[in-house]
N, C-alpha and C positions, 0 to 999 in steps of 0.2 A: 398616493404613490401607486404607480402601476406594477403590476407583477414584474416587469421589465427591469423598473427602477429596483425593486428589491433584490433580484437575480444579480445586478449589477452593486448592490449595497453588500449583498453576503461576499461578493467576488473580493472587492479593494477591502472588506475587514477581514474576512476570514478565508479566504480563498487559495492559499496556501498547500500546496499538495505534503505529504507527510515525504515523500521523495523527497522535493524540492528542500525541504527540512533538513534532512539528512545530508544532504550536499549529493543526491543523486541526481546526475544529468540525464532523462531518461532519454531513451532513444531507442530505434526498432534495430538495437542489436547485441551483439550476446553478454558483454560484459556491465550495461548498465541492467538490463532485464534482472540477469543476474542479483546486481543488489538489493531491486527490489523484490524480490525472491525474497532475498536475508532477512529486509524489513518488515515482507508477511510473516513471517514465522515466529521472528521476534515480537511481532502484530497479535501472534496467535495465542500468546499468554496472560493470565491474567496481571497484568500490568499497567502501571499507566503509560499511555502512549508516548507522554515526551522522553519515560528512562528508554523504550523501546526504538527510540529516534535517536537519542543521544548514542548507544548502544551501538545502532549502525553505526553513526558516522566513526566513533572507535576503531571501530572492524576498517571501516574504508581507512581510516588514516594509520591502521597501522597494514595497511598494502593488501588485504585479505577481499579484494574486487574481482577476483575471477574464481571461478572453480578448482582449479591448479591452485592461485596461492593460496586459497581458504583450505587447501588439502596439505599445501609445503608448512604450513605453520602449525606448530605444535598444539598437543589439548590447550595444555598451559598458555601458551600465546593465546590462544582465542578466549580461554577464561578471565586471563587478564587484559583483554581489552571488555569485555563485559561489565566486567567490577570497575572500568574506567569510567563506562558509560554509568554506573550504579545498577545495575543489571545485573544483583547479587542471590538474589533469593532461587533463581531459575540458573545461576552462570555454571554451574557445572554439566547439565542436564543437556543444557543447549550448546556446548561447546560440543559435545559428543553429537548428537542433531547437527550443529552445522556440517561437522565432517559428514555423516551420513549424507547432509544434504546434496552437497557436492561431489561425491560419488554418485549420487542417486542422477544428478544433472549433467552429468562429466559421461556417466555408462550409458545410460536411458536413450537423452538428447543429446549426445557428441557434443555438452557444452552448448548448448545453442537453441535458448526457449522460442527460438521462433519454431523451432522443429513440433514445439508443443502445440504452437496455437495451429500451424497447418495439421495436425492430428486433429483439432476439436473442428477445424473446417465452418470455421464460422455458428458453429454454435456456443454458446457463453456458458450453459450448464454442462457441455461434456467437459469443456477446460477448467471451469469451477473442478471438478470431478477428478479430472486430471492433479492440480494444484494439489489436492487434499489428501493424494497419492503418499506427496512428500512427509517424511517424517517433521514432527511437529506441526504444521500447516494444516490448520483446522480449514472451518464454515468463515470463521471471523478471516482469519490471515488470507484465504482465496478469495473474497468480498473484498478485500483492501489491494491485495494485488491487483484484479480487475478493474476494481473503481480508478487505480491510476494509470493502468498499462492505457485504458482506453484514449489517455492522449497521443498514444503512438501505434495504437490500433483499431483504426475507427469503426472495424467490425462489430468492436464492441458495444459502440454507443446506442443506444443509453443505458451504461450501466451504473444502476444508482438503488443501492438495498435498502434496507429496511431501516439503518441509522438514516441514510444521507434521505430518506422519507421522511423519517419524524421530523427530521431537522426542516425540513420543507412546508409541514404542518404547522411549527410554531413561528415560523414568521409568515403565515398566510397565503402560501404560494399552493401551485396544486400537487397533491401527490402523486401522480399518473407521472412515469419518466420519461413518457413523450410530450408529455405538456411541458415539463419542466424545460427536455435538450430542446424547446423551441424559443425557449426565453436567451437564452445562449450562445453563441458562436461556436462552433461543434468543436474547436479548439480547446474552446473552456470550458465544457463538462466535467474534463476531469477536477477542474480549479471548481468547480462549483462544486462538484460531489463531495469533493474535502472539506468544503464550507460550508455547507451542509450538517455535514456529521460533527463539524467542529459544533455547530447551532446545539446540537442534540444533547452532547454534552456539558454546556452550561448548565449551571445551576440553575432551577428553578424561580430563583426571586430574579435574574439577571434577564431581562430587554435587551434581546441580542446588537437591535435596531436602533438602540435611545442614544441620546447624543450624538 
């Protein structure tokens, strides 16, 4: 199998964006960025990822997709869409976090993370930088942000850290992120970064590639 074939093996099994999970359509404008904003942060605790996913899509289905209505709905609404998603152990903590966050994005960036990325002007580490600004939104939650904004902003490609690396190692691919975004369609970086990272995460006795 060529490193090709395998780039293309990680894609159709795990390739998956953690948005695309969520039921986030992403796009290069202010109301999906937005979400997945919510999804770093929620990214940014120690949790497991899918209550983290689940958690979002809550938040989106009970209307809380922009800045405004994540600010019109109460603590309690946004707790209890948390505890929906099973997002119990953090949901009061992070209720109060998402309102800050949303002031933080509503005052800062007029609502409008592209305001963000033309501040970082094309560099990935002042927006990393930026990102981690926000309350809650660690190292981890601005690494997940990036890893999938960069489908809709190719500035950032290749961005692929330190999970969606290891992940890279154990199915024998290279680790260098320019070796890797040339195995790829620059489309699918972001679908491979996530699959990737999803690799990383198996369990140890688990042959990502077998069958």
């Amino acid at each position: 199998m060529t490193d090709r074939d395998t780039a293309a093996a990680v894609l159709d099994r795990y390739g998956t964006t953690y948005a695309d999970e969520a039921g986030i359509r992403l796009a290069d404008t202010p109301a999906p960025l937005w979400q997945l904003l919510v999804l770093a942060e929620l990214l940014s605790a120690r949790i497991d990822a899918g209550i983290a996913v689940a958690a979002t899509t809550e938040l989106l289905d009970a209307g809380l997709t922009t800045p405004d209505h994540m600010l019109e709905a109460s603590w309690q609404d946004r707790v209890d869409a948390l505890g929906r998603g099973h997002y119990r152990r953090y949901d009061e903590r992070t209720s109060t976090q998402l309102g800050d966050l949303a002031t933080q994005v509503r005052e800062r960036w007029k609502g409008d993370l592209r305001r963000l990325a033309a501040e970082a002007d094309g560099d990935a580490g002042r927006a990393a930088a930026l990102l981690q600004e926000f309350p809650g939104v660690g190292p981890l939650g601005a690494h997940v942000f990036l890893r999938e904004a960069q489908a809709v902003w190719p500035w950032l490609r290749p961005h692929l850290d330190d999970r969606a690396l290891r992940g890279a190692g154990r199915v024998d691919l290279p680790t260098d992120p320019h070796a890797l975004a040339d195995l790829v369609d620059g489309d699918d970086l972001a679908r491979l970064a996530a699959g990737l990272v999803r690799v990383s995460l198996l369990p140890a006795s688990v042959d990502p590639l077998a069958g």
